[in-house]
KOLZAGU-597771 format. One line per field, with one value per residue (C-alpha): x, y, z; residue number from 1; residue in one letter. Coordinates in nm, 3 decimals, padded with zeros to 5 digits. Example, Ala and Ser with C-alpha at 12.3 -4.5 7.8 and 13.67 -1.06 7.14 Angstrom:
X: c(01.230 / 01.367)
Y: c(-00.450 / -00.106)
Z: c(00.780 / 00.714)
nr: c(1 / 2)
rest: c(a / s)
END
This chain:
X: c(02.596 / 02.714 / 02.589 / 02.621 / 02.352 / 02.523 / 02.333 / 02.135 / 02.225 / 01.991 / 01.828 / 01.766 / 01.567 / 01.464 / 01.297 / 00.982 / 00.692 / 00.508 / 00.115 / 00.112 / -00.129 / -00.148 / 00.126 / -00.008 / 00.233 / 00.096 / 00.186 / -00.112 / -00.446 / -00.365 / -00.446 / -00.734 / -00.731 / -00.621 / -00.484 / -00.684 / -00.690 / -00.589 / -00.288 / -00.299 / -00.162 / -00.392 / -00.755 / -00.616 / -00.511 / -00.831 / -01.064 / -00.869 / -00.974 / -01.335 / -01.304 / -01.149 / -01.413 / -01.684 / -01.534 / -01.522 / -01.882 / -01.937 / -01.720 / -01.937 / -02.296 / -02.103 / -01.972 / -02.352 / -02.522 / -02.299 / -02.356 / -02.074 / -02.362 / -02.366 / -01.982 / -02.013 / -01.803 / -01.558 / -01.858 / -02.014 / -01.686 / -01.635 / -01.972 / -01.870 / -01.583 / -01.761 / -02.013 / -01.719 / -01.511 / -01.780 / -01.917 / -01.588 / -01.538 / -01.824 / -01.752 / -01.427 / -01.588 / -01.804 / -01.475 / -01.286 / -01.573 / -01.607 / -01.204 / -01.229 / -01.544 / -01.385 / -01.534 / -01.432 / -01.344 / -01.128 / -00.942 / -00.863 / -00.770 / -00.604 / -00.566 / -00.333 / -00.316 / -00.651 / -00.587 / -00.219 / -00.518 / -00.741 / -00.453 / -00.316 / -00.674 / -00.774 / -00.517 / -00.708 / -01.030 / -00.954 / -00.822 / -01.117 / -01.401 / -01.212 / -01.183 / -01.552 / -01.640 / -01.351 / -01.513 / -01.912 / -01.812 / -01.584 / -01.817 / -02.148 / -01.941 / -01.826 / -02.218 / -02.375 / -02.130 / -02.131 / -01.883 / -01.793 / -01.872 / -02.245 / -02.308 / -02.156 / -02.448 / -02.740 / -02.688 / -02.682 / -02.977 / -03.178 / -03.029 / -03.077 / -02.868 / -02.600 / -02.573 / -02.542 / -02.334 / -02.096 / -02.097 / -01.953 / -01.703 / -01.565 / -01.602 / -01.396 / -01.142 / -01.094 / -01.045 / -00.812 / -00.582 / -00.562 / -00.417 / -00.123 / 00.164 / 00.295 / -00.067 / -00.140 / 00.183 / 00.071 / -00.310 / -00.226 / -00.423 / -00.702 / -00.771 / -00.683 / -00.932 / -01.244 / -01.151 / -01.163 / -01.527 / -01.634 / -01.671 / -01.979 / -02.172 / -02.023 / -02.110 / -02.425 / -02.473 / -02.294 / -02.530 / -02.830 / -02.644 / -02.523 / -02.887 / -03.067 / -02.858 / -02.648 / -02.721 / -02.626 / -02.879 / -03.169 / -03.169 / -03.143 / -03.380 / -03.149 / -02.844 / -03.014 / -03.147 / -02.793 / -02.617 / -02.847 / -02.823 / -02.488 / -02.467 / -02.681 / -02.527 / -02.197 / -02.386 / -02.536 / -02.174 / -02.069 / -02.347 / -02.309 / -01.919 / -01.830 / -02.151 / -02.362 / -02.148 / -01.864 / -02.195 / -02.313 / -01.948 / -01.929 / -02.253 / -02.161 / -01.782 / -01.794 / -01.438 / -01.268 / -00.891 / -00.762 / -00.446 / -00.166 / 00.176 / 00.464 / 00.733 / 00.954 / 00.992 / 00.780 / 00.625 / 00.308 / 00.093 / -00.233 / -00.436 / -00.825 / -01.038 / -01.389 / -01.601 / -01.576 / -01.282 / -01.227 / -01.513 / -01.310 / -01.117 / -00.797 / -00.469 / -00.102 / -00.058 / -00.368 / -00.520 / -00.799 / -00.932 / -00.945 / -01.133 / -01.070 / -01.387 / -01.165 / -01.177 / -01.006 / -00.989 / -01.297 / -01.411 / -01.152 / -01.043 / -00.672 / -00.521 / -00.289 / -00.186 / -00.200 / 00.098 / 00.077 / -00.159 / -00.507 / -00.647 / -00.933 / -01.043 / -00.721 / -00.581 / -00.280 / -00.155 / 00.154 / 00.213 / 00.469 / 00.413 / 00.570 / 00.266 / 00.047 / -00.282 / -00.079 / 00.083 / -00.209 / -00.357 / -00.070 / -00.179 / -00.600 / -00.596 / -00.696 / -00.799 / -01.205 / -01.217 / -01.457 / -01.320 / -01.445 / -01.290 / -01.341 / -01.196 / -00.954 / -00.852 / -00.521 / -00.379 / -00.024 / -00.062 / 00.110 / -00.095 / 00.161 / 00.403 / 00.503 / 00.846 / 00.975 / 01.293 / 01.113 / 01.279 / 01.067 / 01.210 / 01.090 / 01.162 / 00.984 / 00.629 / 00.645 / 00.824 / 00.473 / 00.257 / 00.551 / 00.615 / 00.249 / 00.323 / 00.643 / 00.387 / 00.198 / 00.477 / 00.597 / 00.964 / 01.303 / 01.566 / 01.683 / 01.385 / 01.276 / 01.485 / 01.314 / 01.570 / 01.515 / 01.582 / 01.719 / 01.991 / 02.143 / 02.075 / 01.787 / 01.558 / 01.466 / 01.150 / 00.991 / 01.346 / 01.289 / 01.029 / 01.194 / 01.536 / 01.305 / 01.142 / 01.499 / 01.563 / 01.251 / 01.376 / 01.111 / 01.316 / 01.676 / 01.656 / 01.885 / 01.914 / 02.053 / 02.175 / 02.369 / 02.275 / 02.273 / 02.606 / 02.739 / 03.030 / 02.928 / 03.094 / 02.889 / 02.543 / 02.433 / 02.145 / 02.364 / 02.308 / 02.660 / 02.584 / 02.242 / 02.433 / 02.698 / 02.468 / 02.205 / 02.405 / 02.033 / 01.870 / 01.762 / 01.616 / 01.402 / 01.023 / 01.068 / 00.805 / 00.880 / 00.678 / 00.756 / 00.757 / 00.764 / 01.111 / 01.220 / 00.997 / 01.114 / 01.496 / 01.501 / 01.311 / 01.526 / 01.844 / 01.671 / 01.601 / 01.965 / 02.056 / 01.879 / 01.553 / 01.258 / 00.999 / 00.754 / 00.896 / 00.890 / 00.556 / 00.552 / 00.334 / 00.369 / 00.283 / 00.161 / -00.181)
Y: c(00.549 / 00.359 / 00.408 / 00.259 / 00.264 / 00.261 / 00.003 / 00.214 / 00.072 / -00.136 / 00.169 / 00.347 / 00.071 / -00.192 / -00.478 / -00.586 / -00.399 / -00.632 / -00.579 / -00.290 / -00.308 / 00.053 / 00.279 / 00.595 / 00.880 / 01.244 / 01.446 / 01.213 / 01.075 / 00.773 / 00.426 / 00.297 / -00.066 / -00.230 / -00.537 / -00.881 / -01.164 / -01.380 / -01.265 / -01.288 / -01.600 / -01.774 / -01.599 / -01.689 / -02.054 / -02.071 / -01.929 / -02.220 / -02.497 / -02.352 / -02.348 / -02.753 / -02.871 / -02.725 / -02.958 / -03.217 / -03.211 / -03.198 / -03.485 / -03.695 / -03.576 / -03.730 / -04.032 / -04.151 / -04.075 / -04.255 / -04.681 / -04.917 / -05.049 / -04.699 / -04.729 / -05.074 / -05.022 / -04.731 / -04.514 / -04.472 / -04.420 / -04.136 / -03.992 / -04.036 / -03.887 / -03.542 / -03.539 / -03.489 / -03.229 / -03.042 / -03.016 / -02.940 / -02.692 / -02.525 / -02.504 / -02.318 / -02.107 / -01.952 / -01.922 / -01.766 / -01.472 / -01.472 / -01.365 / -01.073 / -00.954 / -00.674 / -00.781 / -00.483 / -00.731 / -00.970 / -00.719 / -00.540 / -00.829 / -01.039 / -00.776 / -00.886 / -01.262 / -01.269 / -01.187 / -01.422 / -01.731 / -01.622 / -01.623 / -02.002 / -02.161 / -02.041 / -02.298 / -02.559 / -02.397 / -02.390 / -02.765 / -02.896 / -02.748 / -02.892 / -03.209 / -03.225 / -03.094 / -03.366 / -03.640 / -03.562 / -03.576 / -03.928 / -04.088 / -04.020 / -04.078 / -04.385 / -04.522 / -04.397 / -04.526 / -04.220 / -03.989 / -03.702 / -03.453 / -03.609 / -03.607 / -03.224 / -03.145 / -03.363 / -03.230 / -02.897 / -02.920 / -03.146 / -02.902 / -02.565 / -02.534 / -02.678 / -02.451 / -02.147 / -02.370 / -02.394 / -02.024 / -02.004 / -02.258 / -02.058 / -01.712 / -01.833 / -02.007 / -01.664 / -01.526 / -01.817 / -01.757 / -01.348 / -01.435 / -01.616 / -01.405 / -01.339 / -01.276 / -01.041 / -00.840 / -00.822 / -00.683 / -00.471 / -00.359 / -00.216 / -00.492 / -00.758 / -00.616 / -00.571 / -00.919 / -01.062 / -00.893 / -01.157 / -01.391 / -01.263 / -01.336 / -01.698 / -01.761 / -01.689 / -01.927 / -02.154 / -02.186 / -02.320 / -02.566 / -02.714 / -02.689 / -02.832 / -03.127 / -03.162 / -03.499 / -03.433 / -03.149 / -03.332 / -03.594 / -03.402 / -03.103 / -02.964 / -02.948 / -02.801 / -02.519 / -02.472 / -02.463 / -02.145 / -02.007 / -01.989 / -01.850 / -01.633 / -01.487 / -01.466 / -01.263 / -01.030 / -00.983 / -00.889 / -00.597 / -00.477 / -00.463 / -00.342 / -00.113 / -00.022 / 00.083 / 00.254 / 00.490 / 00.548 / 00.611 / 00.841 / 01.025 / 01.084 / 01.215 / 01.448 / 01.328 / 01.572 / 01.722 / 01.966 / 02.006 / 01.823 / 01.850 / 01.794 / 01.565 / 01.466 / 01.450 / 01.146 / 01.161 / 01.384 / 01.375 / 01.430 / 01.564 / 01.469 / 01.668 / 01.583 / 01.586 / 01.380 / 01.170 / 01.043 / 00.805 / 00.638 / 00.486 / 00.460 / 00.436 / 00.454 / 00.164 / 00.114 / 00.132 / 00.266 / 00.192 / 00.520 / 00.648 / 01.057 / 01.160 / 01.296 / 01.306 / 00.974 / 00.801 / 00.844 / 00.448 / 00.290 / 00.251 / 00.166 / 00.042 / 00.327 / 00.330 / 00.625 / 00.789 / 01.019 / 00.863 / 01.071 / 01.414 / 01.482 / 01.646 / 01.479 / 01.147 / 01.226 / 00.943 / 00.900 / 00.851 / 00.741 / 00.772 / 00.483 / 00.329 / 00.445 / 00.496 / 00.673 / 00.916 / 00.995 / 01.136 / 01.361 / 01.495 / 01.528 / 01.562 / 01.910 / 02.039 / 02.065 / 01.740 / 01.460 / 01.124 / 00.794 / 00.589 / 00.250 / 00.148 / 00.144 / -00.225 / -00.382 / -00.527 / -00.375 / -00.127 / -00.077 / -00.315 / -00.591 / -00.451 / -00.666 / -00.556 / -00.166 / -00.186 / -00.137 / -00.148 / -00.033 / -00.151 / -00.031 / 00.010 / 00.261 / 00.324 / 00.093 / 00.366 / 00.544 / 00.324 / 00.280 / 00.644 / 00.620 / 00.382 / 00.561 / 00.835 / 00.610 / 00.456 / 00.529 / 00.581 / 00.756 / 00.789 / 00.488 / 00.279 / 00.294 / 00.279 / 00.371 / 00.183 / 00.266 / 00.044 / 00.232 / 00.209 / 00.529 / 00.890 / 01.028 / 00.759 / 00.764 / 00.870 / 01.130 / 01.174 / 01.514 / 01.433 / 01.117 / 01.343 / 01.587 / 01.287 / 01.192 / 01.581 / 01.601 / 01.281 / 00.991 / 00.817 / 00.736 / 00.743 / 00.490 / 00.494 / 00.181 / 00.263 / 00.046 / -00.232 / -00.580 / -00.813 / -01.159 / -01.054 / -00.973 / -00.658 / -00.493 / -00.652 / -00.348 / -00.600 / -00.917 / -01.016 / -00.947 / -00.555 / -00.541 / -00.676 / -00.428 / -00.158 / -00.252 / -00.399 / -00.486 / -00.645 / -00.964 / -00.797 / -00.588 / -00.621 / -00.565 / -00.388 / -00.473 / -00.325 / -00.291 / -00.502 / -00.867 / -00.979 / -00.717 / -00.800 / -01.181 / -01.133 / -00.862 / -01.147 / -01.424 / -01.191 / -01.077 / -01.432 / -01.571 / -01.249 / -01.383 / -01.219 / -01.470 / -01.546 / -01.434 / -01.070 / -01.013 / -00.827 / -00.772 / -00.649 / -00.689 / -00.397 / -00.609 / -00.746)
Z: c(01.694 / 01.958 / 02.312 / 02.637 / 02.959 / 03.285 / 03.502 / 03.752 / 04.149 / 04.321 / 04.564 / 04.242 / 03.988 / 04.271 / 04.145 / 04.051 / 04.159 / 04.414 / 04.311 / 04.097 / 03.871 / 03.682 / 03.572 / 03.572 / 03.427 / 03.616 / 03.289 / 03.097 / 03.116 / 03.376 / 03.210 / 03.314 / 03.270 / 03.588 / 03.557 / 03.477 / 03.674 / 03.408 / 03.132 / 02.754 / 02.719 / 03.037 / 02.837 / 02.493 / 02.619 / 02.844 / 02.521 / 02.281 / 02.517 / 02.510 / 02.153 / 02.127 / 02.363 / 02.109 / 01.831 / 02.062 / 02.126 / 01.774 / 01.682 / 01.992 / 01.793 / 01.502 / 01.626 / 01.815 / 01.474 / 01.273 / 01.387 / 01.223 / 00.998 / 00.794 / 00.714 / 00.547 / 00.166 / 00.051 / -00.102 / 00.246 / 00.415 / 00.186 / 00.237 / 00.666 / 00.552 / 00.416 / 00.673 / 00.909 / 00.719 / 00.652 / 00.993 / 01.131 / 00.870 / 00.947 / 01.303 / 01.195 / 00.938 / 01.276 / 01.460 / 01.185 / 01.117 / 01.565 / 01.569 / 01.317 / 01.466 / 01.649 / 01.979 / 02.239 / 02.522 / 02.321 / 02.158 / 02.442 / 02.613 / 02.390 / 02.049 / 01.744 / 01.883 / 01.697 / 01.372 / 01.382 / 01.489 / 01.239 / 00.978 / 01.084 / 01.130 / 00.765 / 00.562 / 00.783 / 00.706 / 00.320 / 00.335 / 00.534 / 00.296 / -00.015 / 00.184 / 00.186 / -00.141 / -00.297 / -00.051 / -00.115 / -00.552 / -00.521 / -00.270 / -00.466 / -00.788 / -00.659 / -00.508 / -00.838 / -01.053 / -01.271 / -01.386 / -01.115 / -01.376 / -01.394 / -00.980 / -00.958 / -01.238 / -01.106 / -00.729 / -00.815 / -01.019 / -00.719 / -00.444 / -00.488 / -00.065 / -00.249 / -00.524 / -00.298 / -00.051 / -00.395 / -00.453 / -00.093 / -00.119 / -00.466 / -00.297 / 00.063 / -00.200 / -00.352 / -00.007 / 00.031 / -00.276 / -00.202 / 00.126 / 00.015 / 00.114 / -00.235 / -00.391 / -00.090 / -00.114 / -00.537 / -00.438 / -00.160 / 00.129 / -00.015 / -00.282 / -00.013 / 00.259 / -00.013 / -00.151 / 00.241 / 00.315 / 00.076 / 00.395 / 00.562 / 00.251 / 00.210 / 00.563 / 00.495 / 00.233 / 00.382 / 00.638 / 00.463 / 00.349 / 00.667 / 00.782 / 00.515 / 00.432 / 00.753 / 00.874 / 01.273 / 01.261 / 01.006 / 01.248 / 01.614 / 01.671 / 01.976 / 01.780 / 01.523 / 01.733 / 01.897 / 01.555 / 01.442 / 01.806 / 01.743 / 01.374 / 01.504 / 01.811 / 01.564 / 01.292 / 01.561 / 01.721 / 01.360 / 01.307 / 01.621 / 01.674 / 01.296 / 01.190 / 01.485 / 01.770 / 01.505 / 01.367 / 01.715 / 01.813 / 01.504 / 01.569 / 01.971 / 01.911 / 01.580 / 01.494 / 01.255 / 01.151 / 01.384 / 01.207 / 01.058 / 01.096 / 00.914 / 01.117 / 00.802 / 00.420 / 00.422 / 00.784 / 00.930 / 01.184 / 01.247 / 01.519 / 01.575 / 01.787 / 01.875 / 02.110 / 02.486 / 02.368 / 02.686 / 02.654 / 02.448 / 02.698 / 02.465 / 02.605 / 02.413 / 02.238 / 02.059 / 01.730 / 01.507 / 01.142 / 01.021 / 00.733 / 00.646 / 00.445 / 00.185 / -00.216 / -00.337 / 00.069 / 00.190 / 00.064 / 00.261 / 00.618 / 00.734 / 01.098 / 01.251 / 01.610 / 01.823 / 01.851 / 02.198 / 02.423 / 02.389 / 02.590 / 02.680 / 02.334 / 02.090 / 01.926 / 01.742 / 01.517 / 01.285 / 00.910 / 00.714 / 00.338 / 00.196 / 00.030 / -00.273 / -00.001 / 00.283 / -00.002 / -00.111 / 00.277 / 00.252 / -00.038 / 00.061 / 00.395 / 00.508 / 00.872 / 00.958 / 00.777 / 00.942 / 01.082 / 01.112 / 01.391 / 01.446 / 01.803 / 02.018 / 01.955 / 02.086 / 02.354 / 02.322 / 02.609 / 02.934 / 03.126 / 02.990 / 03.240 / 03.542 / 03.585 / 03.659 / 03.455 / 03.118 / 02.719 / 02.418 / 02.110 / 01.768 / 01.397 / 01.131 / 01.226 / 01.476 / 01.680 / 01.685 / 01.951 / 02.145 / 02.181 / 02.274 / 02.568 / 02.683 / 02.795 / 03.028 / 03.165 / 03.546 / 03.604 / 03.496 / 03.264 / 03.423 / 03.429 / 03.101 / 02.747 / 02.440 / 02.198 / 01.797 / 01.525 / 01.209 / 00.921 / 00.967 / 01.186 / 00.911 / 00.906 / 01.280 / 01.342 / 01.588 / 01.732 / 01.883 / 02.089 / 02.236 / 02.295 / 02.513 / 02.678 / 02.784 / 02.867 / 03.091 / 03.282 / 03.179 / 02.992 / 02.840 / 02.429 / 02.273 / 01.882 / 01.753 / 01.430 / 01.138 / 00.942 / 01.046 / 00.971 / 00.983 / 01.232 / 01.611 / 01.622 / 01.283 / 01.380 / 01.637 / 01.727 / 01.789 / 02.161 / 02.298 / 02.129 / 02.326 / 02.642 / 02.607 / 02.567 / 02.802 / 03.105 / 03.273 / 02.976 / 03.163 / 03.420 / 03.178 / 03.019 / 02.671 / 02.436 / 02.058 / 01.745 / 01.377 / 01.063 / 01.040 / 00.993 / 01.252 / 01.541 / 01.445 / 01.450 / 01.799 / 01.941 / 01.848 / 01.945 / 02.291 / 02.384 / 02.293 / 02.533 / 02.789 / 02.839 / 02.907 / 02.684 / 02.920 / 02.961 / 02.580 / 02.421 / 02.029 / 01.786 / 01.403 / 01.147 / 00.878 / 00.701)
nr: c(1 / 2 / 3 / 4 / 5 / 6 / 7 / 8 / 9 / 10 / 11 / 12 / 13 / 14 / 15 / 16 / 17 / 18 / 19 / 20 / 21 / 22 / 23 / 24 / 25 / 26 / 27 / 28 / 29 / 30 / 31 / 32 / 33 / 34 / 35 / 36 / 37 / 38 / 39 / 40 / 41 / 42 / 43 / 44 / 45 / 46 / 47 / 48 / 49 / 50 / 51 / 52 / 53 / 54 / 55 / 56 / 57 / 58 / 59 / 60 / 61 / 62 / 63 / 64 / 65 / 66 / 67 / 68 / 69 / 70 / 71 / 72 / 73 / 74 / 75 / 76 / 77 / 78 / 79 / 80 / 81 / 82 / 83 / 84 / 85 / 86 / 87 / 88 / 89 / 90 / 91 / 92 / 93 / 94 / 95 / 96 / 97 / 98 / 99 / 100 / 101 / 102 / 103 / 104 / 105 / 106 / 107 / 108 / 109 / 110 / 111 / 112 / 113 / 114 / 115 / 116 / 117 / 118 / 119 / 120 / 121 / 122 / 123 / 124 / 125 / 126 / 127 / 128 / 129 / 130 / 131 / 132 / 133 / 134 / 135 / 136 / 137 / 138 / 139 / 140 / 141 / 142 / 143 / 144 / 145 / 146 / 147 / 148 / 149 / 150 / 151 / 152 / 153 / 154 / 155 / 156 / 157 / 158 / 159 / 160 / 161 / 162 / 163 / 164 / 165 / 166 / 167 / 168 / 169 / 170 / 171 / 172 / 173 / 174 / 175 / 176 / 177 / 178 / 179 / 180 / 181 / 182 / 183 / 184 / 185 / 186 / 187 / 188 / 189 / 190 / 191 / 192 / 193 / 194 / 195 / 196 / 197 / 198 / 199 / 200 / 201 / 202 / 203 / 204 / 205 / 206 / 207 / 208 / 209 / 210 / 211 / 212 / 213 / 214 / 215 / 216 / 217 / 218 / 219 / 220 / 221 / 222 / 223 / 224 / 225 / 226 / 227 / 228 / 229 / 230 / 231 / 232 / 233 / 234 / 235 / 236 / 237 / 238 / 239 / 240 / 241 / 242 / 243 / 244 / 245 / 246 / 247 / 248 / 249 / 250 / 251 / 252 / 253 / 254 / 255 / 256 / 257 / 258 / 259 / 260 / 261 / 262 / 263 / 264 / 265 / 266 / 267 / 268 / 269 / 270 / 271 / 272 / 273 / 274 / 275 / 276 / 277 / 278 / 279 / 280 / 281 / 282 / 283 / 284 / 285 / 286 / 287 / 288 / 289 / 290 / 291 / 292 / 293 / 294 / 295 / 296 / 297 / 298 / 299 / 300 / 301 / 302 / 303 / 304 / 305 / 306 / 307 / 308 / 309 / 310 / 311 / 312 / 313 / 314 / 315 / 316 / 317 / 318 / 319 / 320 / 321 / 322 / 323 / 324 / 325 / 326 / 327 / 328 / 329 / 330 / 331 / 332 / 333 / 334 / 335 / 336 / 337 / 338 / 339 / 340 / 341 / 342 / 343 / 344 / 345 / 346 / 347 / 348 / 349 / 350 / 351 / 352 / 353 / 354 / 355 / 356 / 357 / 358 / 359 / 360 / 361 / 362 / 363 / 364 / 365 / 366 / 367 / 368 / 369 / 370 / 371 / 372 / 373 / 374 / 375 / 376 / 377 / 378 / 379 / 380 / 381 / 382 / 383 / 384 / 385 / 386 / 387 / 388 / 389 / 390 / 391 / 392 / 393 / 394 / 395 / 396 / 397 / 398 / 399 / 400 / 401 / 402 / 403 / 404 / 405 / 406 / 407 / 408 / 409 / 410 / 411 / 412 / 413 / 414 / 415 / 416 / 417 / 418 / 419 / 420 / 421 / 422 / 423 / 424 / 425 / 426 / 427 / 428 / 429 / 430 / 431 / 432 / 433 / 434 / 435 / 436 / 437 / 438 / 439 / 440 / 441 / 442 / 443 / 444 / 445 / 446 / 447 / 448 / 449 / 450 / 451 / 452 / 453 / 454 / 455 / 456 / 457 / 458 / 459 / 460 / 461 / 462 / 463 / 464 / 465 / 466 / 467 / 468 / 469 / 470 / 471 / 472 / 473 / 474 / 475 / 476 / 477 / 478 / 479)
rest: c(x / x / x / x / x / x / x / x / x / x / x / x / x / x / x / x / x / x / x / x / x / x / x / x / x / x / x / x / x / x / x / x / x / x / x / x / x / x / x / x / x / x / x / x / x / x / x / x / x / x / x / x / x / x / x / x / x / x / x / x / x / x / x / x / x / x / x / x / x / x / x / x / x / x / x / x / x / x / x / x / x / x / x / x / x / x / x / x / x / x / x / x / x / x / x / x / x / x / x / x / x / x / x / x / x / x / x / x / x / x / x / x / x / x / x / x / x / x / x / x / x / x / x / x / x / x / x / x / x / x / x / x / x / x / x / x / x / x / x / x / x / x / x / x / x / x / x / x / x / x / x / x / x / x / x / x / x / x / x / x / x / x / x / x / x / x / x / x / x / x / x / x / x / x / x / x / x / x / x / x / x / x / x / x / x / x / x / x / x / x / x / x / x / x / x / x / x / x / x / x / x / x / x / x / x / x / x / x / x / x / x / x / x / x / x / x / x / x / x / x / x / x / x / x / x / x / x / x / x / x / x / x / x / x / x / x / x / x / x / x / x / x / x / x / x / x / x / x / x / x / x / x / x / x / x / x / x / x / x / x / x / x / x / x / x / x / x / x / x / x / x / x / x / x / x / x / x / x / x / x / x / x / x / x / x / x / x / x / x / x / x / x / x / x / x / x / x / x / x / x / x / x / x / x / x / x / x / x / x / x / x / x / x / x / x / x / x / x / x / x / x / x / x / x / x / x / x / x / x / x / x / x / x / x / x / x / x / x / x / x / x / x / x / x / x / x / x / x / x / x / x / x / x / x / x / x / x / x / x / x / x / x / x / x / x / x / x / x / x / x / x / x / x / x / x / x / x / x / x / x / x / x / x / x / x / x / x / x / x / x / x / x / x / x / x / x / x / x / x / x / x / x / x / x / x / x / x / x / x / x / x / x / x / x / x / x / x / x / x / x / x / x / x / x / x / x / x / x / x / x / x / x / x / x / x / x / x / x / x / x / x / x / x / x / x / x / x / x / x / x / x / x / x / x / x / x / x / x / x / x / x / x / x / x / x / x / x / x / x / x / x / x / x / x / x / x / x / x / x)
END
């Protein structure tokens, strides 16, 4: 299908709206948020600075406890050597568990950014504590003068920290190994996300360790004291963010199936009712973990955006069955059943918007948050273009309610169908296409969800078209 968007005239779109900070839609719930002072990228770049100046500081407790004299032959320079990895290491082992802690301000505020730093700092994470482990065996090996094999067995046996702080190390390089992209793809979600629980425990041993033999914290009372301080404010943030508040949360709204419908072959939606939803405070855009307390599902809990942006007394999110767990809901699910939400999380909401010209771009399920947005979103047919990603006419998703969104005026529904190609004129997503069908691009904000490789190419097409950097939003359906 190949459409074309007349550019609207200048009294019609104007610009940029000076100040705005909410886009209320009068059909929905208004969203709430009003803007922040500081964006995504200023918190996230402020919070990473915060975070560097913390290794600093432990890199200075380092360097003052550690005179020349100390570091004096290869063994000890080794043994420097782990002392540093392993403190540093640690340091990153706190950050890691701090990102996935589901704190409500950061993931509102900054949302999938924190799992995409959690996934790059754990390689460094991995490499560091082997680093150590590799550099504690060859230094002692090397002081001793005995056989690695011989140190491994006689510290073990002297240090019973060390033992458990070995059980960690082997349990986080488990958690290591299932993330690899090919062994993760292999396991699958569920397998992947009981396998990466494993951390809170080898934190926890961890930590004795780093105590009991750490030689910056042996040696200095105050660090000491600030080291658990912090473990401890970081286990605390873990109870209370992923088991208290989601019970309590549980307890107060009485989620449960109001009734499912059927949007395609392998699509359906499902409607939860409950009570005072609007304490949620979710807008389109956002996400739950979901667990349905039914036979075969009720053990696990799964990320699904909302898909209409919520009522008073509803959520409504979208399925596509294309995996064994998701075929399965279609199959169990049955109204009156009881809901565990954990949320909202995410960052991908309207607030983004700076500009009044507006594009949502999506593929497969990532149509469904977008569609979710598109509700909150002030403006026309004009203003805003809901653009869909999809091989042919069948596969697009929740078409009939975007065609009566276009029908009702709030927005223009553009399907881009076809699949991609070398030449210019096959590739519908090739930036001269997008140009040709979206006169204004430039001049637009641009909301992209959907898998991996398609969130990666639109971007890489959209910025060769000429939209900023800055002006482009994404969010990646993916684990």
């Amino acid at each position: 299908m190949i459409r074309r968007i007349e550019p609207a005239d200048a009294e019609t779109t104007g610009s940029i709206y000076p100040f705005v900070r909410t886009f209320p839609n009068p059909h929905t719930k208004s969203v709430r948020d009003a803007r922040p002072m500081l964006s995504r990228l200023a918190l996230s770049t402020l919070l990473l600075i915060l975070a560097v100046g913390g290794a600093v500081e432990l890199l200075t407790l380092w360097w003052m406890q550690t005179p020349p004299s100390r570091v004096a032959n290869l063994s000890e320079e080794l043994i420097m050597g782990a002392q540093l990895t392993g403190l540093i290491g640690g340091y990153l082992l706190l950050i890691e568990v701090t990102l996935m802690a589901r704190i409500p301000w950061l993931e509102h505020r900054i949302g999938s950014w924190l799992a995409s730093l959690h996934r790059y700092l754990g390689g460094y994470l991995f490499l560091l504590l082997t680093m150590h482990v590799v550099l504690v065996l060859a230094g002692y090996s090397l002081s001793l003068g005995a056989p690695v094999n011989a140190v491994l067995v006689g510290v073990l046996q002297t240090y019973p920290d060390v033992l458990f702080a070995t059980i960690a190390y082997l349990l986080l390089l488990c958690l290591g190994l299932s993330s690899a992209r090919k062994i993760r793809r292999k396991l699958g979600y569920e397998r992947w996300h009981m396998i990466h629980l494993i951390a809170y425990p080898a934190g926890v041993l961890a930590y004795g360790h780093e105590i009991a033999m750490g030689a910056q914290f042996t040696r200095n009372t105050a660090a000491r004291y600030t080291w658990t301080a912090l473990s401890v404010a970081v286990a605390l943030a873990v109870l209370n963010h992923r088991l208290y508040i989601p019970i309590r949360r549980h307890l107060k709204h009485r989620l449960h199936i109001s009734h499912i419908v059927a949007e395609a072959p392998d699509t359906f939606s499902i409607y939860i009712k409950g009570k005072r939803i609007d304490d949620l405070n979710a807008v389109g855009g956002q996400y739950f973990r979901w667990r349905f307390m039914a036979r075969g599902v009720w053990y696990q809990s799964h990320p699904f955006s909302l898909s209409a942006h919520p009522t008073d007394d509803t959520l409504r999110l979208t399925i596509k069955g294309v995996g064994a767990y998701t075929r399965r809901l279609k199959r169990r699910l049955r109204p009156g059943q009881r809901v565990f939400a954990d949320g909202p999380y995410g960052a991908f909401t309207a607030v983004l918007r700076r500009r009044k010209r507006v594009l949502l771009l999506g593929g497969g399920v990532g149509v469904t948050p977008l569609r979710a947005i598109a509700e909150t979103l002030e403006g026309n047919e004009r203003d805003v273009i809901f653009a869909q990603r999809a091989s042919s006419e069948h596969e697009l998703l929740m078409a009939d309610e975007l065609w009566r969104m276009q029908r009702q005026g709030k927005l223009t529904f553009l399907p881009i169908l076809g699949k991609r190609g070398k030449d210019p004129k096959e590739d519908p997503m090739h930036p001269q296409q997008l140009l040709w069908r979206i006169p204004d691009l430039r001049e637009r904000e641009v909301f992209i969800c959907g898998s991996p490789g398609m969130v990666g190419a639109s971007i890489r097409n959209l910025r060769k078209a000429g939209v900023k950097r800055r002006y482009i939003h994404s969010e990646l359906f993916d684990f």
